[in-house]
py3Dmol code that shows the C-alpha trace and the ligand (Angstrom):
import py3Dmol

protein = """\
ATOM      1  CA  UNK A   1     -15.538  16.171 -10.903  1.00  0.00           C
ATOM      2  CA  UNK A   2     -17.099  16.342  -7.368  1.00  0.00           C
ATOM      3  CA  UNK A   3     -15.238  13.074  -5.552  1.00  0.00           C
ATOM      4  CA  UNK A   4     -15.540  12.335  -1.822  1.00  0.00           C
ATOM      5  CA  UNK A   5     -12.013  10.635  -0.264  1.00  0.00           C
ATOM      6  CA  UNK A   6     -12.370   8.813   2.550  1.00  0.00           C
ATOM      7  CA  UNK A   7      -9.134   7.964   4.685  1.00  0.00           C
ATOM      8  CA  UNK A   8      -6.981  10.446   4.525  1.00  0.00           C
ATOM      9  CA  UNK A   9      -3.790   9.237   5.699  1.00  0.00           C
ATOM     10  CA  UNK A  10      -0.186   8.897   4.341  1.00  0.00           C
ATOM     11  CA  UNK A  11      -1.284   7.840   0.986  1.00  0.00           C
ATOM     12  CA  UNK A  12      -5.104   9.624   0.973  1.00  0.00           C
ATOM     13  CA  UNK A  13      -4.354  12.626   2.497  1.00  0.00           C
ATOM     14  CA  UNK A  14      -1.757  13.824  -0.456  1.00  0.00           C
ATOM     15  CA  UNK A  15      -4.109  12.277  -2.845  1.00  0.00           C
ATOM     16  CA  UNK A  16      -7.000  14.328  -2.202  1.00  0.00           C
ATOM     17  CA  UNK A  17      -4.592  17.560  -1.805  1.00  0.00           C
ATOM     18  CA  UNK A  18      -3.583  16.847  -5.278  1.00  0.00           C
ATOM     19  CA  UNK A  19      -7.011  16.399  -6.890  1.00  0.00           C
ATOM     20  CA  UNK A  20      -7.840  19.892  -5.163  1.00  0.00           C
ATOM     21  CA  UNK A  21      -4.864  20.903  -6.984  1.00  0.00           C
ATOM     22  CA  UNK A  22      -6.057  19.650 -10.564  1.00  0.00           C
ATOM     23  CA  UNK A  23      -9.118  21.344 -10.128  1.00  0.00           C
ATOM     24  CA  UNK A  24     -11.975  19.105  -8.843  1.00  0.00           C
ATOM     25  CA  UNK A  25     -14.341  19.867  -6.449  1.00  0.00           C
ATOM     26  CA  UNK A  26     -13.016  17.063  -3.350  1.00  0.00           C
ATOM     27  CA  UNK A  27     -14.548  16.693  -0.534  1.00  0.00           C
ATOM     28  CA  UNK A  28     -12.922  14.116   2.336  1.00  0.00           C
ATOM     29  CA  UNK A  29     -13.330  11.710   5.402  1.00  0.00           C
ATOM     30  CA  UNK A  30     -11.444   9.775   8.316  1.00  0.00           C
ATOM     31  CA  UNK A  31     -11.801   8.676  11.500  1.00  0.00           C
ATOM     32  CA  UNK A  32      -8.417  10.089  12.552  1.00  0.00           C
ATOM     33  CA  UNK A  33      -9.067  14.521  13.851  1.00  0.00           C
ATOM     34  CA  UNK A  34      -5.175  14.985  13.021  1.00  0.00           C
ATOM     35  CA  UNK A  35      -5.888  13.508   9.005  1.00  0.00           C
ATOM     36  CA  UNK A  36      -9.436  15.465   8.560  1.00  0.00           C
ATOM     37  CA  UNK A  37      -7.522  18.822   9.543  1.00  0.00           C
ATOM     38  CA  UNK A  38      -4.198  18.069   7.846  1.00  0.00           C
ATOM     39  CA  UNK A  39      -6.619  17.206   4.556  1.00  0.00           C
ATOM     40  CA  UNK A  40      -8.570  20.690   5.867  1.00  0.00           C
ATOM     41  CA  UNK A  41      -5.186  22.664   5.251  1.00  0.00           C
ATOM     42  CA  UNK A  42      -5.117  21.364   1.743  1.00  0.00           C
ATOM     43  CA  UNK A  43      -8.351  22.314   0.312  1.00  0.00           C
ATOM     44  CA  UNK A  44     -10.451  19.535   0.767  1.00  0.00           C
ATOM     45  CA  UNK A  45     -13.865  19.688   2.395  1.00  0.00           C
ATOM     46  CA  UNK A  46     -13.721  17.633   5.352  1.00  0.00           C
ATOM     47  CA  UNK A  47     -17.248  15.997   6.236  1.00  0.00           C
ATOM     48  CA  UNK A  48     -18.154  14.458  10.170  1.00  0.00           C
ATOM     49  CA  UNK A  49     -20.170  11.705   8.160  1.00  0.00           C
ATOM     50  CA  UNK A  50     -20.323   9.857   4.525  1.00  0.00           C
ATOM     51  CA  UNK A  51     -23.482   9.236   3.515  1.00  0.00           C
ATOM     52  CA  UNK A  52     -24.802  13.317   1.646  1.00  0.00           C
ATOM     53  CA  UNK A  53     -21.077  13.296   0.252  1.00  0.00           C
ATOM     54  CA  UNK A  54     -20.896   9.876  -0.879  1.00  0.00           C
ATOM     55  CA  UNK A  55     -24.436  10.778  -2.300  1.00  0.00           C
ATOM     56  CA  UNK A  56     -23.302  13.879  -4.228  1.00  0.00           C
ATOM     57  CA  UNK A  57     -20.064  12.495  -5.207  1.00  0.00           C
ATOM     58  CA  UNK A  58     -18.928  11.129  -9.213  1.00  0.00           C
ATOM     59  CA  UNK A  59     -16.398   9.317  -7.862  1.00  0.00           C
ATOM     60  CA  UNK A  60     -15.715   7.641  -4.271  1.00  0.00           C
ATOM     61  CA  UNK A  61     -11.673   6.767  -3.844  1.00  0.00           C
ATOM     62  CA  UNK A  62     -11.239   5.475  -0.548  1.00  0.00           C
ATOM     63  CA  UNK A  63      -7.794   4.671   0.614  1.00  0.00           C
ATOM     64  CA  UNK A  64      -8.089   2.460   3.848  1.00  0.00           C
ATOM     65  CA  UNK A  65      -6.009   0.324   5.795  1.00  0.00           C
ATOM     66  CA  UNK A  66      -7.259  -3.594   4.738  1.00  0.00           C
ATOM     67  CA  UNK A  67      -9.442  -5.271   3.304  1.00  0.00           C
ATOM     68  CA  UNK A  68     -11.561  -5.263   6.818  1.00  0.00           C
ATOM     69  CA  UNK A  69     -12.254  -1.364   6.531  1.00  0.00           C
ATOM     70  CA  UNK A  70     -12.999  -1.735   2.675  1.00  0.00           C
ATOM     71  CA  UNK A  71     -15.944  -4.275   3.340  1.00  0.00           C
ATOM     72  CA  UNK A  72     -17.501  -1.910   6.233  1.00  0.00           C
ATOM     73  CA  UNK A  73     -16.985   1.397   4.193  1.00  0.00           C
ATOM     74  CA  UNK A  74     -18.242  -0.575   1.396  1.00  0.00           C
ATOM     75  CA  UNK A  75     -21.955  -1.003   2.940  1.00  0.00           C
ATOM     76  CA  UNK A  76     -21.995   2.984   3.602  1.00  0.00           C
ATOM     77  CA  UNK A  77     -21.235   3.593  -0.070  1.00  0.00           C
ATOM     78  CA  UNK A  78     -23.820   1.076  -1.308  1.00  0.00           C
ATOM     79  CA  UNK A  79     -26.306   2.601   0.900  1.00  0.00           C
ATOM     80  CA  UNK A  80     -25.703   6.263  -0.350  1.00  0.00           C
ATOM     81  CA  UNK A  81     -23.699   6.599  -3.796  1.00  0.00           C
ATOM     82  CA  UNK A  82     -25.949   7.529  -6.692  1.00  0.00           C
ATOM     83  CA  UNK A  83     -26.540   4.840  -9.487  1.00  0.00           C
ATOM     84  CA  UNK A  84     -23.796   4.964 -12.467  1.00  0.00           C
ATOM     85  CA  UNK A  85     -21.137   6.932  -9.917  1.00  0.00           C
ATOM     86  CA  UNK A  86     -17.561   4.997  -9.867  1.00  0.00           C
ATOM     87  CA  UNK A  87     -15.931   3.896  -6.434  1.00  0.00           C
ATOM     88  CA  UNK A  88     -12.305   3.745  -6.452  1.00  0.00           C
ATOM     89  CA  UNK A  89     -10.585   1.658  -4.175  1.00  0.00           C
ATOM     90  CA  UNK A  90      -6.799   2.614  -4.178  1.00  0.00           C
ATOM     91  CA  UNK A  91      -6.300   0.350  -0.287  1.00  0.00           C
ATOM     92  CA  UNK A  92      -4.160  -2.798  -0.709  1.00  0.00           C
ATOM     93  CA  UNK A  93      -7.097  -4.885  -0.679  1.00  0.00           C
ATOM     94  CA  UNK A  94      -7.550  -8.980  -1.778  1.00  0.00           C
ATOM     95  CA  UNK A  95      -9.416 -10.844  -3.941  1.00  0.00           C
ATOM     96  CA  UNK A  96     -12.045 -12.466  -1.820  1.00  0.00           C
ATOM     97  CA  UNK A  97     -13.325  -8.991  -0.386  1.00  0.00           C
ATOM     98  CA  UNK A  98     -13.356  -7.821  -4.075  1.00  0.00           C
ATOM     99  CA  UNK A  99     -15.777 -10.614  -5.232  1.00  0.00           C
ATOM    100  CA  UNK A 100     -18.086 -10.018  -2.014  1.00  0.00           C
ATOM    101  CA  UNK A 101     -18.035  -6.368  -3.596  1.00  0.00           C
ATOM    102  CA  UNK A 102     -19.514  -7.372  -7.197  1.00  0.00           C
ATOM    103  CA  UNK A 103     -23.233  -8.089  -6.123  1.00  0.00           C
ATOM    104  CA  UNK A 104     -24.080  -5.551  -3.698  1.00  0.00           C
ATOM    105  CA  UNK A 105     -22.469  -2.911  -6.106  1.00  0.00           C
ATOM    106  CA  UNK A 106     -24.307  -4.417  -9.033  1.00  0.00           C
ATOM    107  CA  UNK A 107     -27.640  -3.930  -6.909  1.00  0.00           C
ATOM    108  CA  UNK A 108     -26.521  -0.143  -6.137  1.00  0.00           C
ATOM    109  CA  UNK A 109     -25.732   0.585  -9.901  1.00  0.00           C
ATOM    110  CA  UNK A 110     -22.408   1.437  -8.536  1.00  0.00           C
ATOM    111  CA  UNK A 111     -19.069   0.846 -11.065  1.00  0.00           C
ATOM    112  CA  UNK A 112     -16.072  -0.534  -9.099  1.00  0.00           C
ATOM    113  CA  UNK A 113     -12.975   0.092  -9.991  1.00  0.00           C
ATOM    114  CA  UNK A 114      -9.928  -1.033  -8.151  1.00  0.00           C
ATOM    115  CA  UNK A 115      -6.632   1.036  -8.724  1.00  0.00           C
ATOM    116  CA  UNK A 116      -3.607   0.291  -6.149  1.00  0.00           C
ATOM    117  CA  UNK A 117      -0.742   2.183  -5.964  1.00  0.00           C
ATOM    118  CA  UNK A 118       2.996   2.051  -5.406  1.00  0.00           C
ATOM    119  CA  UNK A 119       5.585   4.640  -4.263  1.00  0.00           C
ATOM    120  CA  UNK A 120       4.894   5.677  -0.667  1.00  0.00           C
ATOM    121  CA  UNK A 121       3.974   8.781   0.687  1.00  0.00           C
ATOM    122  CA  UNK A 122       6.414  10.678  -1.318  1.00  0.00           C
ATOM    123  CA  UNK A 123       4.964   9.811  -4.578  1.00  0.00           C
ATOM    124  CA  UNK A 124       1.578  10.285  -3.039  1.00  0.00           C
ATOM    125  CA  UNK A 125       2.985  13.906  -2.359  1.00  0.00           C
ATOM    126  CA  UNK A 126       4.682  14.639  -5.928  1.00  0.00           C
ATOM    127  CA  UNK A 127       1.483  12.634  -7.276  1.00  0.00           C
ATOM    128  CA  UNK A 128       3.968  10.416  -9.014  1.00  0.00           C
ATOM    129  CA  UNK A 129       2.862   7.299  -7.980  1.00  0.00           C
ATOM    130  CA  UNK A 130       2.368   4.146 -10.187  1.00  0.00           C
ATOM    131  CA  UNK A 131      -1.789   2.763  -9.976  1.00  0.00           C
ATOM    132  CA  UNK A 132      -2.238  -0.568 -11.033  1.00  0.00           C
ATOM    133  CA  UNK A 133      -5.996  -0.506 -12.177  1.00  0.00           C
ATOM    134  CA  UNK A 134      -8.701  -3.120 -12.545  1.00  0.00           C
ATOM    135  CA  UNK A 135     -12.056  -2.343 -14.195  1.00  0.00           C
ATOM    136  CA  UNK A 136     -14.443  -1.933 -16.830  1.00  0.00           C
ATOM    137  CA  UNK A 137     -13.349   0.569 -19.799  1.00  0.00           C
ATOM    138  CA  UNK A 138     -16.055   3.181 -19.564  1.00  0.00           C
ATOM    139  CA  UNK A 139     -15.685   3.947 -15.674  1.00  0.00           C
ATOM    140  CA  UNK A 140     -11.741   3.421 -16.158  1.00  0.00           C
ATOM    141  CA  UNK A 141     -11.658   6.147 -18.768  1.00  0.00           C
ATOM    142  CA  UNK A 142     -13.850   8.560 -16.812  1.00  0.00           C
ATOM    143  CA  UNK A 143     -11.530   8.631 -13.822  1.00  0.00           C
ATOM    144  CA  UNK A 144      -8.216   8.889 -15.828  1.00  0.00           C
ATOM    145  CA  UNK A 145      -8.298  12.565 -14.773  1.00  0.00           C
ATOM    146  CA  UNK A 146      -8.201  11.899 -11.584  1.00  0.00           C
ATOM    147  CA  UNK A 147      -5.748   9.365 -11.927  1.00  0.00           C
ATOM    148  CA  UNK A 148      -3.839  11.410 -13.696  1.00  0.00           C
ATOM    149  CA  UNK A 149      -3.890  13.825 -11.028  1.00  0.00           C
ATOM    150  CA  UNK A 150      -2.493  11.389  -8.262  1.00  0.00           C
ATOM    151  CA  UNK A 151       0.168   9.448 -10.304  1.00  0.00           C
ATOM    152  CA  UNK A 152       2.780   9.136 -13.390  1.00  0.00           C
ATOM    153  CA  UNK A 153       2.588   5.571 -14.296  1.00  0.00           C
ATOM    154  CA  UNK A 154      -1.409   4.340 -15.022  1.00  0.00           C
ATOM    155  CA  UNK A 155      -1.599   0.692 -15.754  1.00  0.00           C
ATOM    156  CA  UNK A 156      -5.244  -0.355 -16.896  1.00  0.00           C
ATOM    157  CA  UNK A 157      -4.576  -4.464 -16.333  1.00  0.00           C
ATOM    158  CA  UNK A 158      -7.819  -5.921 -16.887  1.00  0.00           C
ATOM    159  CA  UNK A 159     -11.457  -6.065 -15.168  1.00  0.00           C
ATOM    160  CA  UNK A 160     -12.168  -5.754 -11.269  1.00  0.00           C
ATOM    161  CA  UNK A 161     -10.040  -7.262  -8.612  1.00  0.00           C
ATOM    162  CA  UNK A 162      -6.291  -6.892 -11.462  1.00  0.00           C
ATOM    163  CA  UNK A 163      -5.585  -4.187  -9.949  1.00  0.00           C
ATOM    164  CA  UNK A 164      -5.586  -5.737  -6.142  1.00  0.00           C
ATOM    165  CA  UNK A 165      -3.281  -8.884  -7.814  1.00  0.00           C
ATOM    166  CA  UNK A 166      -1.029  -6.926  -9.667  1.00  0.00           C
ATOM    167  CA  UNK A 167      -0.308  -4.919  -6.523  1.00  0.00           C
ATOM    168  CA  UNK A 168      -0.017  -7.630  -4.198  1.00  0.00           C
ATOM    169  CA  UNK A 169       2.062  -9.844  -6.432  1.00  0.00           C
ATOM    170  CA  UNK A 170       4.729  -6.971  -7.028  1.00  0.00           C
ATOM    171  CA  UNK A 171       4.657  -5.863  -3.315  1.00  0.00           C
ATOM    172  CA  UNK A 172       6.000  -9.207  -2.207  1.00  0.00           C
ATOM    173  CA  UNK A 173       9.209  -8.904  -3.894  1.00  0.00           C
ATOM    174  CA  UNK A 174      10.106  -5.399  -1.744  1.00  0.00           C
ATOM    175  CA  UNK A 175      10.010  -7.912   1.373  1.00  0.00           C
ATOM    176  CA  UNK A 176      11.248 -11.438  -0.554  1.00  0.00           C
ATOM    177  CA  UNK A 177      14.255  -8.742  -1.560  1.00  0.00           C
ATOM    178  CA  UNK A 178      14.672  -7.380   2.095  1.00  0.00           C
ATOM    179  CA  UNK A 179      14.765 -10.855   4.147  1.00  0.00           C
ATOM    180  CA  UNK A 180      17.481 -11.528   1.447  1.00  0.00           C
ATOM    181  CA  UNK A 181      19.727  -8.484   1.787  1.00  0.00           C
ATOM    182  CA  UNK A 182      19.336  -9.381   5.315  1.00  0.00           C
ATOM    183  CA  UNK A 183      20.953 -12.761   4.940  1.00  0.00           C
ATOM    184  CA  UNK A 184      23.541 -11.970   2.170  1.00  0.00           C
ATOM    185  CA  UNK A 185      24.863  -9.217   4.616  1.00  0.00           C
ATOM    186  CA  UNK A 186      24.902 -11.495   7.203  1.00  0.00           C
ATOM    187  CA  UNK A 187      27.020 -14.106   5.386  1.00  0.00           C
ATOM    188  CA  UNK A 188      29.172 -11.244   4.583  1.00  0.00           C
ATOM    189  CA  UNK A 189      29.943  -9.993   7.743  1.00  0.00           C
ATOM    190  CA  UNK A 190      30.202 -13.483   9.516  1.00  0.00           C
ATOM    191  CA  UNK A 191      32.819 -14.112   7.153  1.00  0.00           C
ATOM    192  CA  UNK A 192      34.878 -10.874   8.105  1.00  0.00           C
ATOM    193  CA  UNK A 193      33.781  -7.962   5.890  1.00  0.00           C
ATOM    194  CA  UNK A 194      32.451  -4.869   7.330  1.00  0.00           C
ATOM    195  CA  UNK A 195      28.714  -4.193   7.019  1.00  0.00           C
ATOM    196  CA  UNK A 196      28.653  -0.954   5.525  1.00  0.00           C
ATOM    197  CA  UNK A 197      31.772  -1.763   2.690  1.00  0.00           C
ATOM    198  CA  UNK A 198      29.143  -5.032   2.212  1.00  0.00           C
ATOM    199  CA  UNK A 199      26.245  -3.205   1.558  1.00  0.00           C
ATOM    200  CA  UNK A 200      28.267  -0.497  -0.856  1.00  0.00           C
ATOM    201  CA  UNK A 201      29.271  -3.904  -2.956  1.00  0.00           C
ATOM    202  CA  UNK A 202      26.355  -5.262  -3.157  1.00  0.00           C
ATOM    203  CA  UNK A 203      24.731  -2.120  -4.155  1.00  0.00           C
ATOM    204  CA  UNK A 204      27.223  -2.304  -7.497  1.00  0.00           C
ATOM    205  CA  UNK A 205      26.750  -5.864  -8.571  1.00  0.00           C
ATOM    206  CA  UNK A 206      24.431  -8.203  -9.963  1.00  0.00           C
ATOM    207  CA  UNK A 207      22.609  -8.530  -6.162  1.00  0.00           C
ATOM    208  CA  UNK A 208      22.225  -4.358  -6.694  1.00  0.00           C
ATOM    209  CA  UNK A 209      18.299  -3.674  -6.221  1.00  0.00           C
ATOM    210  CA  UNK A 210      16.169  -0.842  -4.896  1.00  0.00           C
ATOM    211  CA  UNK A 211      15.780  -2.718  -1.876  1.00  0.00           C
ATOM    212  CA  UNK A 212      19.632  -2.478  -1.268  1.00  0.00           C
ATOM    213  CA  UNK A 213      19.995   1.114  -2.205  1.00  0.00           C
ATOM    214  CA  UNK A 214      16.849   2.107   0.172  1.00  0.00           C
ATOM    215  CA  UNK A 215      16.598  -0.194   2.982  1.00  0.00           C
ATOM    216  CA  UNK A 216      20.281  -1.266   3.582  1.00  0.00           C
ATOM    217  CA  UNK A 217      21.478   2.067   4.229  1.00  0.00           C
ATOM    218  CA  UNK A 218      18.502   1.747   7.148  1.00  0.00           C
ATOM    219  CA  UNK A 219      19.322  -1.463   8.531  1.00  0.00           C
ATOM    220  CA  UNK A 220      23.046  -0.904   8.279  1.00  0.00           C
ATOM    221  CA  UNK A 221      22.599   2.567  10.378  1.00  0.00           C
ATOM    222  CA  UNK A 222      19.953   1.218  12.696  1.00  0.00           C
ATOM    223  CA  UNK A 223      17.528   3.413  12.253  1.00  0.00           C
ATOM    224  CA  UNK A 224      15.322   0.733  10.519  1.00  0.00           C
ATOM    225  CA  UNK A 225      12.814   2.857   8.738  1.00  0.00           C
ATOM    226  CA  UNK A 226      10.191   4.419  10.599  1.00  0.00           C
ATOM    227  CA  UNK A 227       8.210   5.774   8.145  1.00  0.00           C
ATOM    228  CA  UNK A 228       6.316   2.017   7.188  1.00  0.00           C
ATOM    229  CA  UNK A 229       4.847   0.043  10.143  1.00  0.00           C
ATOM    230  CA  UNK A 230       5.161  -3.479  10.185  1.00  0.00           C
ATOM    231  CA  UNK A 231       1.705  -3.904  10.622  1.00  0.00           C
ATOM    232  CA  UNK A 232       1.378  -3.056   6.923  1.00  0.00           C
ATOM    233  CA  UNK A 233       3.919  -5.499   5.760  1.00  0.00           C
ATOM    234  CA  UNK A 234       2.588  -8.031   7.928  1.00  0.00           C
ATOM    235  CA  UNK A 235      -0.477  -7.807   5.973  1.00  0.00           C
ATOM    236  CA  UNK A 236       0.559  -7.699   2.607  1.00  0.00           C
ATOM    237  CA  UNK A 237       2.489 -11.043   3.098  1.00  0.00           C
ATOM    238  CA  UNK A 238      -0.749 -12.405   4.330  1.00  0.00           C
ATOM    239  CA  UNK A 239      -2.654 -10.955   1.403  1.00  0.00           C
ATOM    240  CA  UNK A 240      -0.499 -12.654  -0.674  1.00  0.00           C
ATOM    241  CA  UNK A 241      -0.461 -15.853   0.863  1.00  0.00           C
ATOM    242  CA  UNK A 242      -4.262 -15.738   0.598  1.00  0.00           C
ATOM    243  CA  UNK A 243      -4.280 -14.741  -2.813  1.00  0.00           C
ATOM    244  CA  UNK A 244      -1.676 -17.614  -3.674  1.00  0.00           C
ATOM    245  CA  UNK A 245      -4.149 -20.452  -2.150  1.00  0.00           C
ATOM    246  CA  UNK A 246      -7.371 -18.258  -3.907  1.00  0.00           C
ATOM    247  CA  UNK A 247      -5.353 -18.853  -7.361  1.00  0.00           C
ATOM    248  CA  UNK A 248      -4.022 -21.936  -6.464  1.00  0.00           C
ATOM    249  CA  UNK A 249      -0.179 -20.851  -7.062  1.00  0.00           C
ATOM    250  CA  UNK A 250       2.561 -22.534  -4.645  1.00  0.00           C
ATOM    251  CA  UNK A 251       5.083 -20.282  -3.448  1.00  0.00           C
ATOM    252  CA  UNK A 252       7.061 -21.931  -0.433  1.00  0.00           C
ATOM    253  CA  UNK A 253      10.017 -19.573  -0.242  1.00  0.00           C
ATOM    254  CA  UNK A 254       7.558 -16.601  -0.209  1.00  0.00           C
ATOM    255  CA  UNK A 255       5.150 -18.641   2.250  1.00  0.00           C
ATOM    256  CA  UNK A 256       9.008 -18.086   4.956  1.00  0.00           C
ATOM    257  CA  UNK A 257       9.177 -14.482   3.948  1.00  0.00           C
ATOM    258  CA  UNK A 258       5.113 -14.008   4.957  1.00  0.00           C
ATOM    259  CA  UNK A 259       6.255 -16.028   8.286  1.00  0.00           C
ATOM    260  CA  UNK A 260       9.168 -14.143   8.949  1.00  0.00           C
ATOM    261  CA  UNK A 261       7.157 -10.703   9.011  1.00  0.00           C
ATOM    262  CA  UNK A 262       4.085 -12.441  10.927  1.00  0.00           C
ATOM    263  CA  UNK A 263       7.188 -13.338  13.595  1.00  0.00           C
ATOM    264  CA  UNK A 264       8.348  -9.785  13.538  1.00  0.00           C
ATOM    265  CA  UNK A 265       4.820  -8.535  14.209  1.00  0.00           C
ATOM    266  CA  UNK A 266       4.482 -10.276  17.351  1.00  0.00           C
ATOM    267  CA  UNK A 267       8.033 -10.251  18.710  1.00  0.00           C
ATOM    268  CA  UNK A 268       8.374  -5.981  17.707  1.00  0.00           C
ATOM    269  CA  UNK A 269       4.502  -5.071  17.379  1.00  0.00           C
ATOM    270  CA  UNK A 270       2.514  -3.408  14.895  1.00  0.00           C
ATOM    271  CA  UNK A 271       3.641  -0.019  14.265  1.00  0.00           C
ATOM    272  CA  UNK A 272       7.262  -0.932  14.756  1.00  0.00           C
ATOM    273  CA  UNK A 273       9.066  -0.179  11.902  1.00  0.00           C
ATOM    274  CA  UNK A 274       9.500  -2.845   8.602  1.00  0.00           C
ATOM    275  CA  UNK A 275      13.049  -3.554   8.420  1.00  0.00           C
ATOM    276  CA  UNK A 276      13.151  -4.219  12.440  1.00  0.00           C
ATOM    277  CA  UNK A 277      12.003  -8.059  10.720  1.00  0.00           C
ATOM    278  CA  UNK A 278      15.999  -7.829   9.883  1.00  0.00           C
ATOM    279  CA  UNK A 279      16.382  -8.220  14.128  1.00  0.00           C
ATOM    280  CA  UNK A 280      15.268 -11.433  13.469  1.00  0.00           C
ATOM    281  CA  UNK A 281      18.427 -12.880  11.389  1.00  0.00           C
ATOM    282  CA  UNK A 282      20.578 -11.123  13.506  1.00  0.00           C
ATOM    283  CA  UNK A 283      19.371 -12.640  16.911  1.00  0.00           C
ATOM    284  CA  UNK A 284      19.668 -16.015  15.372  1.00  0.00           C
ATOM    285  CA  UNK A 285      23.099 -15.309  14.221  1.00  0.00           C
ATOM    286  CA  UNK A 286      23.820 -13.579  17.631  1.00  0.00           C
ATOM    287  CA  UNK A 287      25.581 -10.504  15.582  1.00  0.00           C
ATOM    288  CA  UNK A 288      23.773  -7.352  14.895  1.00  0.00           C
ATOM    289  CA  UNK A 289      24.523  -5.588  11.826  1.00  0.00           C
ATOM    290  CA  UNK A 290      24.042  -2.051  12.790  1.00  0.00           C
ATOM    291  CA  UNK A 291      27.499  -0.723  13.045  1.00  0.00           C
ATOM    292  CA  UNK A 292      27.666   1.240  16.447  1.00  0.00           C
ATOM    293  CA  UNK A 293      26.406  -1.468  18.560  1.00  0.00           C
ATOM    294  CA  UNK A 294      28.804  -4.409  17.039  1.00  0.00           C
TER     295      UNK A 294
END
"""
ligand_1 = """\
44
NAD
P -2.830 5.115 6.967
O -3.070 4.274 8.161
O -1.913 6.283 7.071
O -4.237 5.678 6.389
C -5.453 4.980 6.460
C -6.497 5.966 6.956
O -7.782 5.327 6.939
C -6.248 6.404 8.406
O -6.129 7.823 8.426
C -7.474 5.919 9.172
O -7.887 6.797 10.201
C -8.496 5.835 8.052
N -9.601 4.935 8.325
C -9.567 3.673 8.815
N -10.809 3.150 8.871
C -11.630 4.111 8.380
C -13.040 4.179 8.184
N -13.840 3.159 8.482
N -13.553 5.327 7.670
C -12.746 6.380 7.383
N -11.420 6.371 7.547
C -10.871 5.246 8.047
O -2.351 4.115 5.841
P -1.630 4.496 4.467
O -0.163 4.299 4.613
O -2.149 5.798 3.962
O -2.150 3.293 3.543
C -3.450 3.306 2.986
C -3.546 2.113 2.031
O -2.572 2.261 0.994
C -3.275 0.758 2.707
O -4.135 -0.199 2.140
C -1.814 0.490 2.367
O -1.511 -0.900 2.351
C -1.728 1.106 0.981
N -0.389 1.547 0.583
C 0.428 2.171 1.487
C 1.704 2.579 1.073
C 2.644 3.265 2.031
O 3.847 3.338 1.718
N 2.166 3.782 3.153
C 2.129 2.349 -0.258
C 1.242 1.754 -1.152
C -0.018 1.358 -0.724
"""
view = py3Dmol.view(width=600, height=400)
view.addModel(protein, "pdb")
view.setStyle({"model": 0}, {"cartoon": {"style": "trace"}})
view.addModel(ligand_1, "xyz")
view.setStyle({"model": 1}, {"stick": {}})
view.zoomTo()
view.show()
């Protein structure tokens, strides 16, 4: 299949080296000089603009940061994809920029499919990652190659805009889970236990999670993990607040969690790293839980 990928960072960049790598004929596109010639390296055909590729292209699977760049990217595409060729959208995206994305792409003749994904930049590297996909069957079932090519776990959950909820909803629970470990630590330690023989018993009980056996290792050290800005969890707390009032669901204890990393985005910045929101607890409890400076 000829497809054109455009952002090729953390999560696009591995993606398009792995369609290369099942054989189709990829072609690719960012902003960013370092991700075009990282992508370059890999076998994909970097273009300096969108419009000829997007034109030649079956398939379009962008991979951007928000909702924001998937609107603007989205006018390119519907000015230059050929009629009955499938865009992809694999960017954390929301609702409400997926329904402005219906008429225009009728208009175009362009099939939408939206197919998020979970497992960081390591699954997007071992293409292992799970894609949570939204669509209609015929354009679903002519990029399952592809799919197939950048994940292991390829859940078809119902027409356009499932696969942006399904990914949003899941996603909150990674940060719901985090500003909890946070807490339960800290109770632990105020009341005299050691933060590292915490975390080790709460990695073997009933509060065990991934969260506990990734992150706490990282907030227990210090070193916070580095490799996911806060920027991006900022945002999917906000998607998911959005998406709660678009659906109508109340959620007050996640509503704290999306406060708590909007407060960690201002007081740490943007591309501070994620579990830094754990400063938060400990400045209000006046006790850090990173071992060498206690
Ligand atoms: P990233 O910032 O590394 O990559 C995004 C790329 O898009 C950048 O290289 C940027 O230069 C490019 N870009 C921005 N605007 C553009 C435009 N108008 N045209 C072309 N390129 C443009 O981010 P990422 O970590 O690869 O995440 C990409 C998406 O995947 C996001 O929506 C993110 O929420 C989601 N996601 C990320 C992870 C993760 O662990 N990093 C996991 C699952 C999903």
């Amino acid at each position: 299949m000829h497809v054109l990928v455009i952002g090729l960072g953390h999560m696009g960049g591995p993606m398009a080296a792995n369609l290369v790598a099942a054989g189709h004929d990829v072609s690719g596109f960012d902003l960013g000089a370092d991700q075009c010639s990282t992508a370059a390296a890999t076998g994909v055909a970097v273009v300096d603009a969108v419009e000829a590729a997007a034109g030649a292209a079956d398939v379009v699977l962008t991979s951007l940061p928000g909702p924001t760049q998937v609107g603007s990217v989205g006018e390119q595409l519907f000015a230059s994809m050929a009629p009955d060729a499938v865009w992809v959208d694999t960017s954390t995206s929301d609702l409400d920029r997926a329904e402005s994305l219906r008429g225009p792409a009728r208009e175009a003749g362009v099939h939408l499919v939206d197919a998020t994904v979970s497992g960081g930049p390591e699954g997007s590297a071992a293409g292992t990652l799970s894609v949570f996909v939204g669509g209609d069957d015929e354009p679903v079932a002519r990029c399952m190659p592809l799919f197939d090519a950048i994940g292991e776990r390829i859940h078809h959950l119902g027409p356009h805009g499932a696969g942006y909820v399904a990914k949003i909803a899941q996603v909150t629970l990674c940060y719901t889970q985090t500003v909890c470990l946070v807490e339960a630590l800290m109770l632990g330690v105020k009341g005299g236990v050691e933060p590292a023989r915490m975390l080790e018993m709460i990695r073997h009980s009933a509060g065990g999670s991934y969260v506990a056996d990734n992150y706490g290792p990282e907030i227990v050290a210090g070193t916070y993990d580095p490799t996911f800005p806060l920027s991006h969890a900022a945002k999917d707390m906000r998607l998911a607040m959005e998406m709660a009032g678009h659906v109508g669901a109340e959620l007050p204890f996640m509503a704290a969690v999306a406060e708590a990393y909007a407060a960690a985005e201002s007081t740490f910045g943007a591309e501070a790293p994620h579990l830094l929101a754990a400063r938060l607890t400990e400045i209000a409890n006046d006790l850090t839980l990173h071992e060498e400076r206690r």
